[in-house]
C-alpha positions as CSV (number, residue, x, y, z in Angstrom):
1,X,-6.0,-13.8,26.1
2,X,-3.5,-14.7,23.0
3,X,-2.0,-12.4,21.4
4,X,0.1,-12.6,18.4
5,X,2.9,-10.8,16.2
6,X,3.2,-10.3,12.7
7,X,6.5,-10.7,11.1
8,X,7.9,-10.4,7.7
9,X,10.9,-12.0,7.3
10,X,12.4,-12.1,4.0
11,X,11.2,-9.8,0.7
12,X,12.3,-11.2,-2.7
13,X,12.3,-9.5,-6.2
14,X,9.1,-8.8,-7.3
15,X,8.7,-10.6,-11.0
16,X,5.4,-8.3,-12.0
17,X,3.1,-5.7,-10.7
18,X,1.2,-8.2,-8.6
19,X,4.1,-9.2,-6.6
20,X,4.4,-5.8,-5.7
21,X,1.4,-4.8,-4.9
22,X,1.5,-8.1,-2.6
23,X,4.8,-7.2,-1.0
24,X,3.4,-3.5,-0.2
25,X,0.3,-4.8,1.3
26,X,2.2,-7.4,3.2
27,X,4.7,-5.1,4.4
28,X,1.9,-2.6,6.1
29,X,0.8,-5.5,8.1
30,X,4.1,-5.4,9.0
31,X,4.9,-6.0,13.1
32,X,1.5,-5.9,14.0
33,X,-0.2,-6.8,17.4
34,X,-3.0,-8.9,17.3
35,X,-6.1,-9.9,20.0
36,X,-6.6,-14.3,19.3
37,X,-10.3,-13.3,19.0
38,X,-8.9,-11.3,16.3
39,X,-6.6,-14.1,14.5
40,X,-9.0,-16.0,12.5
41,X,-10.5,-12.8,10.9
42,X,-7.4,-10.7,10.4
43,X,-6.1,-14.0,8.3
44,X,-8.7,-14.5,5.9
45,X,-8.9,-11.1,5.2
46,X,-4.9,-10.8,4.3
47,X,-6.1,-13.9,1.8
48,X,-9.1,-11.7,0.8
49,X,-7.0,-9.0,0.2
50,X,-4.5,-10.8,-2.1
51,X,-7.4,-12.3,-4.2
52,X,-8.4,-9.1,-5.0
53,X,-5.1,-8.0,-5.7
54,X,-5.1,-11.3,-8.3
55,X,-8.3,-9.3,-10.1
56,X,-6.7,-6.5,-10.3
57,X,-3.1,-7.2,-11.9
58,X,-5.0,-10.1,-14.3
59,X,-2.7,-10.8,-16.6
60,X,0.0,-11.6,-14.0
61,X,0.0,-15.1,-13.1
62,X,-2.2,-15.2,-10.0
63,X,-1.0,-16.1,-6.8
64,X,-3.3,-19.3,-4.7
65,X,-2.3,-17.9,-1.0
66,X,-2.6,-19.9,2.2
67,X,-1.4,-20.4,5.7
68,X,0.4,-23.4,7.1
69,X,1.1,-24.4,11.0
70,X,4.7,-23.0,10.7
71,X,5.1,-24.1,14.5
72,X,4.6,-27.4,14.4
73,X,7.7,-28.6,16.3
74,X,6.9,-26.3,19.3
75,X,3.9,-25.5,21.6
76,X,3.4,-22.3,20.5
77,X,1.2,-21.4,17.0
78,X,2.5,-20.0,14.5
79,X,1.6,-19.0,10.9
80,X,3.2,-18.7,7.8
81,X,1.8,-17.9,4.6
82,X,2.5,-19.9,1.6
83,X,1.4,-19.5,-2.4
84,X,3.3,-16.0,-2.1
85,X,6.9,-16.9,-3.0
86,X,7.9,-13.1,-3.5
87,X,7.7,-12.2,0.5
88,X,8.3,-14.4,3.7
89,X,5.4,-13.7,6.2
90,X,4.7,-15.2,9.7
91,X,2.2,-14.8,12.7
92,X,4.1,-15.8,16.0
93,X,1.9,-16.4,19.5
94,X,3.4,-14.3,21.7
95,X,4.4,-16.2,24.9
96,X,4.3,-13.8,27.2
97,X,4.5,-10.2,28.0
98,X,8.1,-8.5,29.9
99,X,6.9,-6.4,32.5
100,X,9.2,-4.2,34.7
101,X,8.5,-4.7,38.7
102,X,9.2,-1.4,40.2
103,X,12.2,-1.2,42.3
104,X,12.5,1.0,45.3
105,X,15.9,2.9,45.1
């Protein structure tokens, strides 16, 4: 099974209140570890959740947030969300997992 990382990799001045309430919710999703039976959900509701956050700050300019193939160059997916120019946030596939064989002393 999949499994993928969230990343934030840049946060920029926020202009209004709606850029910072973006950048806060962004930034709790920050470093996550996700399931890839999870990934399709978990995305449209971080898109959800920004729409909302358009209603609520209303007279800010809204944001239009979507995600682009940010890996296209290399085999593994990865995410990045665009329409959000106040914070830099990605979804990377994780490739594989480290694990430690045990060594006899």
């Amino acid at each position: 099974m999949n499994k993928y990382l969230t990343r934030v990799s840049q946060v920029y001045s926020a202009k209004n209140k709606l850029e910072s309430a973006i950048q806060d919710f962004i930034q709790s999703n920050d470093r996550l570890l996700i399931d890839g039976k999870d990934l399709k959900l978990f995305k449209e509701k971080i898109i959800q959740h920004i729409n909302f956050l358009n209603l609520e700050n209303a007279r800010c300019t809204p944001k239009s947030a979507s995600w682009y193939n940010a890996g296209a160059s290399s085999k593994l997916k990865e995410f990045g969300i665009s329409g959000v120019d106040c914070i830099a946030f990605y979804i990377h596939e994780i490739k594989n997992e480290y694990k430690l064989e045990n060594e006899k002393v």
